[in-house]
N, C-alpha and C positions, 0 to 999 in steps of 0.2 A: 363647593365640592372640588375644584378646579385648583384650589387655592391649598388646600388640602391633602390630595393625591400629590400635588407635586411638594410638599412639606416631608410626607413620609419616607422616599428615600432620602431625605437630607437628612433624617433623624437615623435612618439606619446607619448609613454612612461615618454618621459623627459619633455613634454610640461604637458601629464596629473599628472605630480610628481609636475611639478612648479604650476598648480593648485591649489593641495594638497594643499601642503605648506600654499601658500597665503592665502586661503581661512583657513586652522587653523590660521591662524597669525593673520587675520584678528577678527577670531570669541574670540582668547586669548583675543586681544586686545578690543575688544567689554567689553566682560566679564569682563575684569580690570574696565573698565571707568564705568561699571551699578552696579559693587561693589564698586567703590571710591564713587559714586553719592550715593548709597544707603546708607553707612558710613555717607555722609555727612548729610544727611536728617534726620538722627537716630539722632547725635548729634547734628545738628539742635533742633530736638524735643526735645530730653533732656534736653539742655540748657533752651527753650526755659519751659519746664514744671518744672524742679529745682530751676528757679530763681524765 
């Protein structure tokens, strides 16, 4: 019981870190892909207003 009770906040803990995690990883990788799209639209335009 002892061995037990003190198991389960470690599991909490470790489940709400891998959250974490994912969840910035997730938001990094958001961020990369609406800045490479936003890049591409800008030159897009430019090209598209230069020529």
């Amino acid at each position: 019981m002892f061995f037990r009770s003190d198991l389960f906040p470690f599991l909490c803990s470790l489940i709400r870190n891998y959250l974490i995690s994912l969840f910035f990883f997730f938001f990094i990788l958001s961020s990369i892909e609406i800045a490479c799209l936003v890049l591409f639209l800008c030159s897009d335009y430019a090209v598209e207003r230069f020529m």
